[in-house]
TIDO-950414 format. One record per residue (C-alpha): residue number from 0; z, y, x. Coordinates in nm, 3 decimals. Example, Ala and Ser with C-alpha at 12.3 -4.5 7.8 and 13.67 -1.06 7.14 Angstrom:
BEGIN
site num->0; pz->0.780; py->-0.450; px->1.230
site num->1; pz->0.714; py->-0.106; px->1.367
This chain:
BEGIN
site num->0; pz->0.730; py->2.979; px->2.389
site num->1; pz->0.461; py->2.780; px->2.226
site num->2; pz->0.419; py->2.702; px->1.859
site num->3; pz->0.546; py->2.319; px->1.758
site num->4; pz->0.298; py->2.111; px->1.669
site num->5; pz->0.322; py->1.936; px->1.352
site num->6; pz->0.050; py->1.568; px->1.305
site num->7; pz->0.028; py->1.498; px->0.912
site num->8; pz->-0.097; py->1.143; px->0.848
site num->9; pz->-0.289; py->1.038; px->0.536
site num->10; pz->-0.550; py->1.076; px->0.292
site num->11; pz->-0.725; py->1.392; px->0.163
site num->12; pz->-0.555; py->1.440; px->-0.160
site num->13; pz->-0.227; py->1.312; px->-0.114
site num->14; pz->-0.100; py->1.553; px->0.199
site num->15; pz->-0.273; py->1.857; px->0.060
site num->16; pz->0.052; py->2.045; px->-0.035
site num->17; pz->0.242; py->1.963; px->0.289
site num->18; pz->-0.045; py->2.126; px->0.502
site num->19; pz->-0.097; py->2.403; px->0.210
site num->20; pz->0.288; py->2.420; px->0.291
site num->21; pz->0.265; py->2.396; px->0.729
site num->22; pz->0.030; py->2.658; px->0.711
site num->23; pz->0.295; py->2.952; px->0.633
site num->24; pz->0.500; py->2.826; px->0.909
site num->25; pz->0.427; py->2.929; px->1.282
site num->26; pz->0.292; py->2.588; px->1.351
site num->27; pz->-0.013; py->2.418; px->1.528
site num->28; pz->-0.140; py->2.156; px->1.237
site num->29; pz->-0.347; py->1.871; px->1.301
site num->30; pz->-0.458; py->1.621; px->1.009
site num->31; pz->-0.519; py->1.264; px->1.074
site num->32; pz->-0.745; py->1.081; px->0.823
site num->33; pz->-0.841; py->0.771; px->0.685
site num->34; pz->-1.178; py->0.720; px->0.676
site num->35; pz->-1.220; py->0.402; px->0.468
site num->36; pz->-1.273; py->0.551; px->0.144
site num->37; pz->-1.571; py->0.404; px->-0.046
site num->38; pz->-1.523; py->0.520; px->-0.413
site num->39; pz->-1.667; py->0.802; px->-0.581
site num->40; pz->-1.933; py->1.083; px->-0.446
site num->41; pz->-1.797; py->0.960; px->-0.099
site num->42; pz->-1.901; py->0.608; px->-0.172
site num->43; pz->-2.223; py->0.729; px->-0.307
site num->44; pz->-2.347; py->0.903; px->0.036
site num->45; pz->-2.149; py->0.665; px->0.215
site num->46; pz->-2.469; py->0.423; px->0.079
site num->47; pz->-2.676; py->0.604; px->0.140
site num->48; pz->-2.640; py->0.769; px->0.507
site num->49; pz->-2.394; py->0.501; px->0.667
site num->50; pz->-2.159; py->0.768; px->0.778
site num->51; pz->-1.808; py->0.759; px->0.817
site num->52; pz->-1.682; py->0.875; px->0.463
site num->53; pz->-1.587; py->1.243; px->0.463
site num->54; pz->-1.427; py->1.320; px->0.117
site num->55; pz->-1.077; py->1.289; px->0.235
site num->56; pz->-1.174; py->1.490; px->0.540
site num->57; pz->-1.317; py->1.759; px->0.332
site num->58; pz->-1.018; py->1.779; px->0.102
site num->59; pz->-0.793; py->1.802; px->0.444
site num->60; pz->-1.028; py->2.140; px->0.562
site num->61; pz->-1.008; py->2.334; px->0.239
site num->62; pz->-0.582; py->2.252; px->0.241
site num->63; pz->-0.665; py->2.471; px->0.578
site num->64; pz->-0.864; py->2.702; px->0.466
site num->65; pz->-0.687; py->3.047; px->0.486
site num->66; pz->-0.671; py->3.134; px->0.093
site num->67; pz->-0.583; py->3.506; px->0.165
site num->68; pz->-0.929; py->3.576; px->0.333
site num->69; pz->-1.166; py->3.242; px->0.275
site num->70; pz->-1.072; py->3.177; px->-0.110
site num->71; pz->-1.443; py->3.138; px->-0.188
site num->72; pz->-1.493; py->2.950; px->0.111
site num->73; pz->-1.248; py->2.677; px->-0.009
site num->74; pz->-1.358; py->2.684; px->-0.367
site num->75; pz->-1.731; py->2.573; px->-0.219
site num->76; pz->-1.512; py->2.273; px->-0.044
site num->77; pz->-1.381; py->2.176; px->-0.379
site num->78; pz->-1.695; py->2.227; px->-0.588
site num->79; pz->-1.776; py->1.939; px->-0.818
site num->80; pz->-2.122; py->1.955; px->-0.994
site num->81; pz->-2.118; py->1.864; px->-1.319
site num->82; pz->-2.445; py->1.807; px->-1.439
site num->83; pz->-2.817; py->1.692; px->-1.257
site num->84; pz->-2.899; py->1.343; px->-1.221
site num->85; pz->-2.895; py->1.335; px->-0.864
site num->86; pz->-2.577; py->1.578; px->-0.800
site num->87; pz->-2.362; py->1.476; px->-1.103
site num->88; pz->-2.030; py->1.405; px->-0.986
site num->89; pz->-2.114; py->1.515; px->-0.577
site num->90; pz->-1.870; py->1.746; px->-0.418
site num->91; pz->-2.060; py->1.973; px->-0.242
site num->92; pz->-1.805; py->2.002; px->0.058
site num->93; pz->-1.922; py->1.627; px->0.082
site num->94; pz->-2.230; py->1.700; px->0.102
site num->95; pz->-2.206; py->2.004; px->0.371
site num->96; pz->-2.034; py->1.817; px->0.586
site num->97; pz->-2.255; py->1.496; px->0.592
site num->98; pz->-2.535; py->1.709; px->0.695
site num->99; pz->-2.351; py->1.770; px->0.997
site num->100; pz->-2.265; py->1.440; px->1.094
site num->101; pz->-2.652; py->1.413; px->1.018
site num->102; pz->-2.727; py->1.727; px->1.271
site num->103; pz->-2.479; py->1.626; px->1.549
site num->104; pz->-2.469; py->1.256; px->1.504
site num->105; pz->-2.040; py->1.253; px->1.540
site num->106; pz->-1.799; py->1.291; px->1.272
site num->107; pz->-1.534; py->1.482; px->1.478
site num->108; pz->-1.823; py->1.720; px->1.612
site num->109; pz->-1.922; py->1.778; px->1.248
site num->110; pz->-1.548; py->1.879; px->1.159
site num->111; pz->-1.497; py->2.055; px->1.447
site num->112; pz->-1.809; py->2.245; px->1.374
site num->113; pz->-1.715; py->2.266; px->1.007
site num->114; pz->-1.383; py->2.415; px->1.150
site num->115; pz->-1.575; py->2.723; px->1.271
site num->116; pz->-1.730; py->2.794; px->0.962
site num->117; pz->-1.477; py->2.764; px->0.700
site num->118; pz->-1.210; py->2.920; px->0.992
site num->119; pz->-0.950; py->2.685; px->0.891
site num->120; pz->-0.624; py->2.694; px->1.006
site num->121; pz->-0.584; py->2.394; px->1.222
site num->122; pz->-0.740; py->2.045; px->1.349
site num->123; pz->-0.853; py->1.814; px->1.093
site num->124; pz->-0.972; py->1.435; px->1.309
site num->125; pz->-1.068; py->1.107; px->1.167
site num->126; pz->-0.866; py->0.823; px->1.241
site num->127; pz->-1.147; py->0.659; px->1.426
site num->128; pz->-1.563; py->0.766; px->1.500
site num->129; pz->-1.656; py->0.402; px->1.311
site num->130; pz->-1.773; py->0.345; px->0.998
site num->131; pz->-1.514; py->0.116; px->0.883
site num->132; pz->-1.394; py->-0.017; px->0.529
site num->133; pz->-1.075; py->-0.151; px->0.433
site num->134; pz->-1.024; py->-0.496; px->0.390
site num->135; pz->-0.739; py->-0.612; px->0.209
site num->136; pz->-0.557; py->-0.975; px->0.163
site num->137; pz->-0.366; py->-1.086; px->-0.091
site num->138; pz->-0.056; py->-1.325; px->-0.057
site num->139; pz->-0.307; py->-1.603; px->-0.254
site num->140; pz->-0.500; py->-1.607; px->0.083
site num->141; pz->-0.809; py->-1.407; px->-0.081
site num->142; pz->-0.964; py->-1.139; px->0.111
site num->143; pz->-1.158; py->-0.837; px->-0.054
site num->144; pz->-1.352; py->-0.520; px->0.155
site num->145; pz->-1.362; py->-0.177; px->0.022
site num->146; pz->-1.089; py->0.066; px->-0.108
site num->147; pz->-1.273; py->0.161; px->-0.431
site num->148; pz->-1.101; py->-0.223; px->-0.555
site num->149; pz->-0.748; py->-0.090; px->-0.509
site num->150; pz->-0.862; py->0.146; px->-0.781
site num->151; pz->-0.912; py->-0.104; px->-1.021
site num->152; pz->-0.739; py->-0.217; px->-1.297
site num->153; pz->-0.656; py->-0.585; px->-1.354
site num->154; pz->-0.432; py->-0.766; px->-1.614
site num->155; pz->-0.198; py->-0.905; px->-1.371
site num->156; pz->-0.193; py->-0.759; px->-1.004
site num->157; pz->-0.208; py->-0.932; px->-0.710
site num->158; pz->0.038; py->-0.871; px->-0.419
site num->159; pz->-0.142; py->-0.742; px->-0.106
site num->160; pz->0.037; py->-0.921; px->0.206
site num->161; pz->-0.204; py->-0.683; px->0.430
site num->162; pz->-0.479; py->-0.429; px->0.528
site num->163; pz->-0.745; py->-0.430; px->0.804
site num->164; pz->-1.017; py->-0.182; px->0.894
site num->165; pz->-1.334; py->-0.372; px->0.935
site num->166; pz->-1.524; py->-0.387; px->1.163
site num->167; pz->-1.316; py->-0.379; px->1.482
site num->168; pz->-1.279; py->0.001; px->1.593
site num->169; pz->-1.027; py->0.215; px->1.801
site num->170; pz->-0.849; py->0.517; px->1.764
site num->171; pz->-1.005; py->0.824; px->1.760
site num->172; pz->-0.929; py->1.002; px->2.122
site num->173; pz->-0.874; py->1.333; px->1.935
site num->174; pz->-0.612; py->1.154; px->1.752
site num->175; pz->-0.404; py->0.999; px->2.022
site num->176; pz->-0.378; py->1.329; px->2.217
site num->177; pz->-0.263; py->1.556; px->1.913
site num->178; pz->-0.018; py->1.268; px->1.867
site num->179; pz->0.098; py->1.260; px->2.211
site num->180; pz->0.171; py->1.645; px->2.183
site num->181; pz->0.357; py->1.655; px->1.862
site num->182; pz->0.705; py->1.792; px->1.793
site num->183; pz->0.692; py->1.623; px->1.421
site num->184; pz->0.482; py->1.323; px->1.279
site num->185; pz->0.472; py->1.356; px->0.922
site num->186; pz->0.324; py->1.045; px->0.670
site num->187; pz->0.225; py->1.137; px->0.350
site num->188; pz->0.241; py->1.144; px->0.092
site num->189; pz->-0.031; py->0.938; px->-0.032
site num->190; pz->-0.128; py->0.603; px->-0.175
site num->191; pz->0.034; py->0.374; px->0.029
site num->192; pz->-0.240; py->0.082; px->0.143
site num->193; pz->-0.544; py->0.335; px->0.065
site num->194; pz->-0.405; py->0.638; px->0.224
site num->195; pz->-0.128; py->0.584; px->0.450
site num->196; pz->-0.148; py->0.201; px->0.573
site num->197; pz->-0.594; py->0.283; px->0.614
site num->198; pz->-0.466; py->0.515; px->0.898
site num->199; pz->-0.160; py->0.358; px->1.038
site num->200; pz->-0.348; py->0.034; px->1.124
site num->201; pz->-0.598; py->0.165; px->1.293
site num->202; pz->-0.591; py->-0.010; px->1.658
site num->203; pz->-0.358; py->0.216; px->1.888
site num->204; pz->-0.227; py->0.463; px->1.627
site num->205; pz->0.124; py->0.258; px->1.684
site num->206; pz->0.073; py->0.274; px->2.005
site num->207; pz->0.037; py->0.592; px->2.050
site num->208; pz->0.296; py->0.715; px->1.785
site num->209; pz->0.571; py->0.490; px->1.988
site num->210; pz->0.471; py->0.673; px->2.303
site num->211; pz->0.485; py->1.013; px->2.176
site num->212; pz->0.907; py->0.993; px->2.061
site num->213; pz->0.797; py->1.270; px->1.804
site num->214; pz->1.026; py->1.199; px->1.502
site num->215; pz->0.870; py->1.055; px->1.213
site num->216; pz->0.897; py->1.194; px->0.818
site num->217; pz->0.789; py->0.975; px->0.575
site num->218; pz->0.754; py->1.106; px->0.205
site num->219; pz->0.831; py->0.781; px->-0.072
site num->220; pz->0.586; py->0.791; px->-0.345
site num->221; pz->0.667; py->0.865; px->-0.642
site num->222; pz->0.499; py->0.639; px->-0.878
site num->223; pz->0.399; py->0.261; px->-0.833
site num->224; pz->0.040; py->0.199; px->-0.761
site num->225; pz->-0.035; py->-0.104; px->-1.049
site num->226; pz->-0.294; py->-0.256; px->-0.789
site num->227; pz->-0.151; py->-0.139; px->-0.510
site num->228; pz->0.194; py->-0.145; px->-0.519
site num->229; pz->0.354; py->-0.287; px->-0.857
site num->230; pz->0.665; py->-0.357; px->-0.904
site num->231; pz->0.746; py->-0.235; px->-0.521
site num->232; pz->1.131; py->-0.064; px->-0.474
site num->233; pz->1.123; py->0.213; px->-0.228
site num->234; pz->1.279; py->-0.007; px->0.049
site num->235; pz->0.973; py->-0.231; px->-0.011
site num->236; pz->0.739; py->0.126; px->0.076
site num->237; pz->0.956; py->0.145; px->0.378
site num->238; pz->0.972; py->-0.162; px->0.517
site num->239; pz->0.581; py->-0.155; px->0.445
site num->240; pz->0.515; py->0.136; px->0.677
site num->241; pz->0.793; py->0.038; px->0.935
site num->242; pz->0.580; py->-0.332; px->0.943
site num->243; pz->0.310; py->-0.152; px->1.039
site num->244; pz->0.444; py->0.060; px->1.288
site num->245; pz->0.640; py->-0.191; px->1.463
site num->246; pz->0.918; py->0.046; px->1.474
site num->247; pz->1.174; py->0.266; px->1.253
site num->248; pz->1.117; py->0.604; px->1.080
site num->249; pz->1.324; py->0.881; px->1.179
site num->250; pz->1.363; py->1.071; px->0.848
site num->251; pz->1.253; py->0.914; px->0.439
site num->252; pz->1.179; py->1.225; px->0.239
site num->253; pz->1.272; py->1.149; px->-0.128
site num->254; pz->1.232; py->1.386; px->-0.465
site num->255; pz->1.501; py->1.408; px->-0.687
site num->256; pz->1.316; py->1.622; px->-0.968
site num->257; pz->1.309; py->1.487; px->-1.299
site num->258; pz->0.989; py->1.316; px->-1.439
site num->259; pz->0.888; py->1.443; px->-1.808
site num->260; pz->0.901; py->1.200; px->-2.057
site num->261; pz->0.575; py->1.229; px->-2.167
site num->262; pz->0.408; py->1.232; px->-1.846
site num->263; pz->0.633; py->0.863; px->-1.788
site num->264; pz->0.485; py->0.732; px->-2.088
site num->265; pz->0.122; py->0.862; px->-1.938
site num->266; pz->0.194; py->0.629; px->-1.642
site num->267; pz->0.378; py->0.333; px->-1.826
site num->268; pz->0.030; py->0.316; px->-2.047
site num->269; pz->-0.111; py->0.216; px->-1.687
site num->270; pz->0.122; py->-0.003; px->-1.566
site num->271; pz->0.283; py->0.263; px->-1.327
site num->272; pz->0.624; py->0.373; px->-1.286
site num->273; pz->0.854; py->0.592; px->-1.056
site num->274; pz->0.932; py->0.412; px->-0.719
site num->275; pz->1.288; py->0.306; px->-0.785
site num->276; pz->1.520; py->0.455; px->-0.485
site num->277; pz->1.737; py->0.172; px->-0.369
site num->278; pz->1.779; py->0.324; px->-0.030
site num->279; pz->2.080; py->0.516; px->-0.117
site num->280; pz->2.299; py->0.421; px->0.154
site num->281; pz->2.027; py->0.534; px->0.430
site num->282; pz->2.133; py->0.831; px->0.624
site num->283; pz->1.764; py->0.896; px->0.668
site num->284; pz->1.744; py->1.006; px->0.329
site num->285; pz->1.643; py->1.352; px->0.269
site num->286; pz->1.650; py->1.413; px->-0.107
site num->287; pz->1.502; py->1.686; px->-0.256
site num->288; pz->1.329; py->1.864; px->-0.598
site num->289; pz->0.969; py->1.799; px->-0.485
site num->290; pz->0.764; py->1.825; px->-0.814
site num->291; pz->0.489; py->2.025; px->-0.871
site num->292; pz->0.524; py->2.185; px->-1.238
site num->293; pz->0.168; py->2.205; px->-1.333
site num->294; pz->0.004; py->1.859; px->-1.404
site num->295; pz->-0.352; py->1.760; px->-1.241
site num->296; pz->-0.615; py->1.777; px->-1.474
site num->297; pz->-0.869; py->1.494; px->-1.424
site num->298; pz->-1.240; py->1.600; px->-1.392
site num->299; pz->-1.491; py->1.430; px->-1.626
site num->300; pz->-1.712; py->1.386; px->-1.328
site num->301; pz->-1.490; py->1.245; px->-1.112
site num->302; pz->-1.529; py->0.853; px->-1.092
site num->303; pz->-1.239; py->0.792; px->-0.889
site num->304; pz->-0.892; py->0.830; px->-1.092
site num->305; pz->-0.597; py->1.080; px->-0.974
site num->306; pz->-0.258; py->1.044; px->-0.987
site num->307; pz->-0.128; py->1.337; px->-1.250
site num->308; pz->0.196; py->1.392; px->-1.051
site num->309; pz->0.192; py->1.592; px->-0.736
site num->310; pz->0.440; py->1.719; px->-0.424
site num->311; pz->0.494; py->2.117; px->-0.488
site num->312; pz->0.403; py->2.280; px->-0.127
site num->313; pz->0.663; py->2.554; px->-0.225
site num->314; pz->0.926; py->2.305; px->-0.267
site num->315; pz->0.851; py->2.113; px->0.059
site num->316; pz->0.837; py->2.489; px->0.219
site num->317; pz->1.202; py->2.448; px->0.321
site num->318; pz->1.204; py->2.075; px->0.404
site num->319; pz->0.930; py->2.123; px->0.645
site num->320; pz->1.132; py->2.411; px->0.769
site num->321; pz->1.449; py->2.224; px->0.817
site num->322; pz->1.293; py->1.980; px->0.998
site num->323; pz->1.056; py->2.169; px->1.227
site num->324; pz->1.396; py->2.352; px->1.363
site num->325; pz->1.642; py->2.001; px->1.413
């Protein structure tokens, strides 16, 4: 009897503890990631090369990485320099791997090459081969290109109505099979129009997710995004990702851990607050304690900001397992 195979949908930072979780399951993982990031050290040899953006694809290979034997080898993923002109603020996992889409001219030869050397525990695929950015409207009619905007701060937000990758591309081949021979499809969680919504709308990913019948998990955010998402109700996240898809999820994973007060007044003092759950007649709620305890700690050197909350891979653990077995 063969191992199910689990597809995890997102960005790099966002899904990390659901693979960190997948991988002490008897599983096949395969990541799916958006490659529209320009922000940060990404951005920076994004500019420079004209590659497809590889920081959330780096961040996706060292959640594989097997911590028991390749520890060191995942701490080189994650290394930030701190200091040089030139390498200040680089992740050097960003740079290893844009020398290989350098050397083999292919982002999913580069990863699958990567694969080998880190011996990660899984698949990790772009969404598509292009070099694409995001471009996103607003319900004024304006259109803007490049993620890095959604991560700034304005007075007063403006509703997005929708996202695009541009220029035209297709799905990644890789992609559509591992979809087409999953037992589970899992979103998230992540950011949802700079994560989630960068992948879902690339051409064919519907498609292909449709054709599949693999159920479909879908983990709410937690907190608002102030220029992403403000003021959106969790039925507004859903109905969001359902749009996209062009058809229902099967399961809405939801935490029910309490936020610390302090760390509330951390977000409030950015315009952010927890996604309010007013989907509490659903049956496809799953609700669950979901925190991690520990809070992030934001690097000096890191130009792009992270969200101080995250999912606790120990506490998905048994969600994952629950639903891998219905």
């Amino acid at each position: 009897m063969r191992d199910k195979s689990v597809v995890v949908i997102g960005g790099g930072t966002g899904i990390y503890p659901v693979v960190t979780a997948l991988k002490k399951l008897p599983v096949k993982i395969t990541t799916i990631i958006a490659v529209s990031d320009s922000g940060g050290s990404t951005g920076r040899i994004r500019d420079e090369f004209g590659f497809p953006p590889v920081g959330d694809l780096r961040q996706s290979l060292a959640a594989l990485a097997n911590t028991d034997s390749q520890k060191a080898l995942q701490q080189l993923l994650l290394y930030r320099f701190e200091k040089g002109s030139g390498l200040k603020g680089h992740n050097l996992g960003n740079l290893i791997l844009t020398a290989l889409q350098d050397t083999y001219a292919s982002t999913t030869k580069a990863l699958e090459v990567a694969q080998q050397i880190f011996r990660i525990q899984g698949t990790v695929i772009p969404s598509t081969e292009s070099a694409v950015n995001l471009a996103i409207t607003y319900t004024d009619g304006t259109t803007v290109v490049g993620e890095h905007i959604l991560d700034a701060v304005t007075a007063q937000p403006k509703k997005i109505l929708s996202v695009a990758l541009t220029p035209n591309c297709q799905l990644n081949p890789a992609a559509a099979a591992a979809i087409q021979q999953a037992d589970l499809v899992i979103i998230g969680p992540g950011d949802l129009y700079a994560s989630l919504l960068a992948v879902l709308v690339t051409p064919g990913l519907s498609q292909a997710l449709k054709k599949s019948k693999a159920p479909i998990a879908y983990f709410l955010n937690l907190m608002t995004r102030h220029s992403q998402t403000h003021d959106m109700t969790a039925k507004d996240h859903v109905a969001e990702i359902e749009r996209t898809l062009g058809f229902p999820l099967t399961h809405i994973l939801v935490n029910s851990d309490p936020i610390e007060t302090k760390l509330l007044a951390a977000y409030a003092a950015q315009s952010e607050f927890p996604v309010v759950n007013n989907l509490l007649q659903d049956a496809r709620i799953i609700e669950s304690p979901l925190l991690q305890k520990t809070i992030h700690q934001q690097s000096e050197v890191d130009a792009v900001h992270r969200a101080l909350l995250r999912h606790s891979s120990k506490k998905i653990l048994p969600v994952l397992k629950s639903l891998i077995a219905s």
